[in-house]
N, C-alpha and C positions, 0 to 999 in steps of 0.2 A: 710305583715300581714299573722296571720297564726291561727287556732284555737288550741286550746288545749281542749282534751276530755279524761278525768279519769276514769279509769277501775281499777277493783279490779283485775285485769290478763292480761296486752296485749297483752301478747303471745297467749294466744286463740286467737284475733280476726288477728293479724299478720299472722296467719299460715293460714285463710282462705282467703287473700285479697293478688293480687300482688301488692309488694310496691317496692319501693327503700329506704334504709337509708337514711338519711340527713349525710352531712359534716361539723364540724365544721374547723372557720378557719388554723386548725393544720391536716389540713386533717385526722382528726379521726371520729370515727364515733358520730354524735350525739346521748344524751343518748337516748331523747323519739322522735325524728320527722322522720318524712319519708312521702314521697312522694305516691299519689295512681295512679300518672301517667310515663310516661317514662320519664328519665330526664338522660344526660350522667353520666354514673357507670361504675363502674368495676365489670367484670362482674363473676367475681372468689369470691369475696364480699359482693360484690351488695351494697355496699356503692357511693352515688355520686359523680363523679369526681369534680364536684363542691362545694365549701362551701356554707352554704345555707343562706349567704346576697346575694351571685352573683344571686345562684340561684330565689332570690326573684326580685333581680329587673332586671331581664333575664322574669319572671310573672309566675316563679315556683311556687306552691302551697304547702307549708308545713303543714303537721296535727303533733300536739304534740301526743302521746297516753301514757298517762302517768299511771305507777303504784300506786292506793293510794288503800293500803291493808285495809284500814277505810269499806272501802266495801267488806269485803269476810264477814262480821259478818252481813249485813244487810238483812235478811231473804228474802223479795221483795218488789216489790213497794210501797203495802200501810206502809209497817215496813217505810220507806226511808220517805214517804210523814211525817209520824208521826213524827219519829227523826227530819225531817226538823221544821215542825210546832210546836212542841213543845219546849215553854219557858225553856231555859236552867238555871242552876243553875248558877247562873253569877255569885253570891259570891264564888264558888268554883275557879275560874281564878286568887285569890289572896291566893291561896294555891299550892308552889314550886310543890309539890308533884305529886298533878293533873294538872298541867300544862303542866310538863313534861312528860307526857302519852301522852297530845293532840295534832293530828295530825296539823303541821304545827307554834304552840306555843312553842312547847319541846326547854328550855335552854332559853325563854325566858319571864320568871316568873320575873324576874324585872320589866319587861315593863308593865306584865298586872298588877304587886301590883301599881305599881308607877300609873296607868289608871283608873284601877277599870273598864272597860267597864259594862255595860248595857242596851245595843244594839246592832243590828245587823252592825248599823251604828258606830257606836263606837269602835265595834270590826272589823270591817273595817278599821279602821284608825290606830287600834293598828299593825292588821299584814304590813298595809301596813310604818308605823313608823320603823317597826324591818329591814327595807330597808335603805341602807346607806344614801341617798336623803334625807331623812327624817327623823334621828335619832335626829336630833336639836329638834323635837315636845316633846318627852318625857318629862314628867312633867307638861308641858302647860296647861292651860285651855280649854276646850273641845271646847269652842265658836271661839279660837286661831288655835286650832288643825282643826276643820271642812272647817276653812277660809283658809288654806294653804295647808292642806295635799292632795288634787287633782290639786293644781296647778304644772305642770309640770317643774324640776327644772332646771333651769339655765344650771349646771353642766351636765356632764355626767353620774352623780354617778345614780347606779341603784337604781331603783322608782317600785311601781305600779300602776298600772293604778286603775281609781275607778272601773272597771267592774271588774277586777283580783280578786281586795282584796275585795269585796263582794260576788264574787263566793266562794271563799274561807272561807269567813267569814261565809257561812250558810255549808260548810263543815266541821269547825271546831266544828259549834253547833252542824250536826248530831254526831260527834266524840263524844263531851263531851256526849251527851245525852247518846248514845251508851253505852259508859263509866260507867255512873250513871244505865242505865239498866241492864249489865251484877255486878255491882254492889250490887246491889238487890236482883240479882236474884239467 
């Protein structure tokens, strides 16, 4: 297990904090994880000598730090709580145009015409549909889609978990809203 935490810069908070890179299994570096404790690297690198499945079930601790630029536009926290709470233009998600602007939807405006979401819930199940696991849901009825789309699938093919694609899902509303307020403005 590993957390993932998004930053509008990870490079700021990397250059304050010793870490190590993560390894993926081609020994390259991973894009966003790294370690905040010691773990075998190389030390010219500073990339882990291990790829980071060994390293997890060795009880390595991975943090994702990922770049989502959605936030270099968010003024501070009350702006962020507002974008969050405020009702998004949901009928806009069946327009290619603004789809393809929004962080984590871009290229797939099929999926939100064919959906229509109108929830936080809903547009949960849409990102996490745009996942091979789950691509069978598309078109379904939503009573169909809520019954299946967190059950974990059979297959290997990649899934998201319901915590991922709701975190994400109140990411995308701060985006659209974003969107709609520089919009405006």
């Amino acid at each position: 297990m590993d957390i993932d935490i998004d930053l509008a810069d990870r490079s700021v908070l990397l250059r304050q904090i010793d870490h190590r890179v993560a390894a993926l299994e081609t020994g390259k570096k991973h894009n966003s994880g790294v370690y905040a404790t010691e773990i075998p690297h190389n030390p010219v690198d500073n990339v882990a000598t291990i790829d980071y499945k060994t390293a997890h079930n060795r009880g390595y601790f991975k943090i994702d730090f990922l770049n989502v630029s959605i936030y270099q536009d968010i003024k501070d926290e009350e702006h962020l709580v507002d974008l969050m709470n405020k009702e998004p233009m949901w009928e806009l998600l069946e327009h290619a145009e603004f789809v393809n602007k929004v962080f984590h939807l871009s290229g797939h405006s099929d999926v939100t015409q064919a959906m229509k979401p109108r929830t936080i819930t809903q547009l949960a199940a849409v990102l996490a549909m745009i996942r091979p696991a789950k691509r069978y849901l598309i078109g379904k009825h939503w009573e169909t889609v809520l019954e299946e789309i967190w059950v974990k699938p059979s297959t290997s093919d990649y899934y998201w978990k319901k915590s991922h694609a709701f975190s994400y899902a109140v990411a995308v509303v701060v985006h659209a809203n974003l969107l709609c307020e520089q919009i405006s403005s």
